[in-house]
C-alpha positions as CSV (number, residue, x, y, z in Angstrom):
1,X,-11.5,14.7,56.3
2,X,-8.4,16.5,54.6
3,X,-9.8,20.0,53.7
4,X,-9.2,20.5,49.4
5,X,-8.4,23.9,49.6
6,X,-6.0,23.2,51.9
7,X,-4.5,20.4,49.9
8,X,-4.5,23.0,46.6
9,X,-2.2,25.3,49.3
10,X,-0.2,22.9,50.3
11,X,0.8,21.6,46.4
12,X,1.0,25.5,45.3
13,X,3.4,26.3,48.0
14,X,5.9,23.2,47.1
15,X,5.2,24.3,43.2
16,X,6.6,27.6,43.9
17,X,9.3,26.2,45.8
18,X,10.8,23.7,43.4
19,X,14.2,25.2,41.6
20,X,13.1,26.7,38.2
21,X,14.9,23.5,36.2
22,X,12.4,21.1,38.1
23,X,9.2,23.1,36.7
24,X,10.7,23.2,33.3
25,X,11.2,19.1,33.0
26,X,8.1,19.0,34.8
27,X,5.6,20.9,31.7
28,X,8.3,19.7,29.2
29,X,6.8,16.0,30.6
30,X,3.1,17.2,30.9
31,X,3.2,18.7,27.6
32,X,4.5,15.7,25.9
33,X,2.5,13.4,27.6
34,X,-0.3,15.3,26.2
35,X,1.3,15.3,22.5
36,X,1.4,11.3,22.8
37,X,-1.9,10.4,24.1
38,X,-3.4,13.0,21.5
39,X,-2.0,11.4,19.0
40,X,-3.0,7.6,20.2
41,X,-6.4,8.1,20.7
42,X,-6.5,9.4,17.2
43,X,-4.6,6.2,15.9
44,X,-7.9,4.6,17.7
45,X,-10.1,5.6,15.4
46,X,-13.2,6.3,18.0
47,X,-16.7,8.0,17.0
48,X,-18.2,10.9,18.2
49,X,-21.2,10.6,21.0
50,X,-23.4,11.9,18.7
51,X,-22.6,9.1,15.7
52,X,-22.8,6.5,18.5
53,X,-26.2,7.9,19.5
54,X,-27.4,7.8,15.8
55,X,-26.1,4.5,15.2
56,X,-27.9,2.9,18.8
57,X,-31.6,4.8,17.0
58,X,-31.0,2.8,13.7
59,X,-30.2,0.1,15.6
60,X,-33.9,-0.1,17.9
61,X,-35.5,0.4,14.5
62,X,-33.6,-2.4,13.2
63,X,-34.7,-4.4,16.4
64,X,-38.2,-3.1,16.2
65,X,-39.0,-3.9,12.6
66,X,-37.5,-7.6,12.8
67,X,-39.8,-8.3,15.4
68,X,-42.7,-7.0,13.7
69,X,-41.3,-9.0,10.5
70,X,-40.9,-12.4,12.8
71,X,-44.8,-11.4,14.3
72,X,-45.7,-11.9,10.4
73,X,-44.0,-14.6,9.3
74,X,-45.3,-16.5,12.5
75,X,-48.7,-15.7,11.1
76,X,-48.5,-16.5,8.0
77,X,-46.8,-20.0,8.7
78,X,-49.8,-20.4,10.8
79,X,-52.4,-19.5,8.2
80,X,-50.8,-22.0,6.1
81,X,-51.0,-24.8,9.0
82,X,-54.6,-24.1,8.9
83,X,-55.1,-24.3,5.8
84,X,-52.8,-27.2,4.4
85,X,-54.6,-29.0,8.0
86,X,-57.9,-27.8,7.0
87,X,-58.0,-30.0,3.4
């Protein structure tokens, strides 16, 4: 197994090495590559953790009173079988 800190040595040493116009195009890259997907992941219109975990509560509510609503309805068609069978 390839030691990390060993690795992190290995990739500072080349860093420090590489001529001064290399480093330059190097964060002029990183930092524009940063600018770009900052600004597409705004374009995609996500939610926050927290909404999403709001939204998934409503939603098991939602779930939880539809089945108590189909539990009723069930009932009550079955009352009415009874009843219509009964005269």
């Amino acid at each position: 197994m390839i030691n990390p800190a060993k690795l992190e040595e290995i990739a500072k040493q080349i860093t420090s090495n590489m001529p001064q116009g290399v480093k330059n195009l190097a964060e002029t890259l990183e930092g524009k590559t940063k600018q770009v997907l900052q600004n597409k992941l705004a374009e995609m219109d996500f939610v926050s953790r927290e909404e999403f975990d709001i939204q998934s509560q409503v939603l098991i509510r939602t779930r939880e009173k539809l089945t108590e609503l189909e539990a009723k309805v069930a009932l009550l068609e079955q009352q009415l079988t009874d009843k219509t069978d009964a005269e």
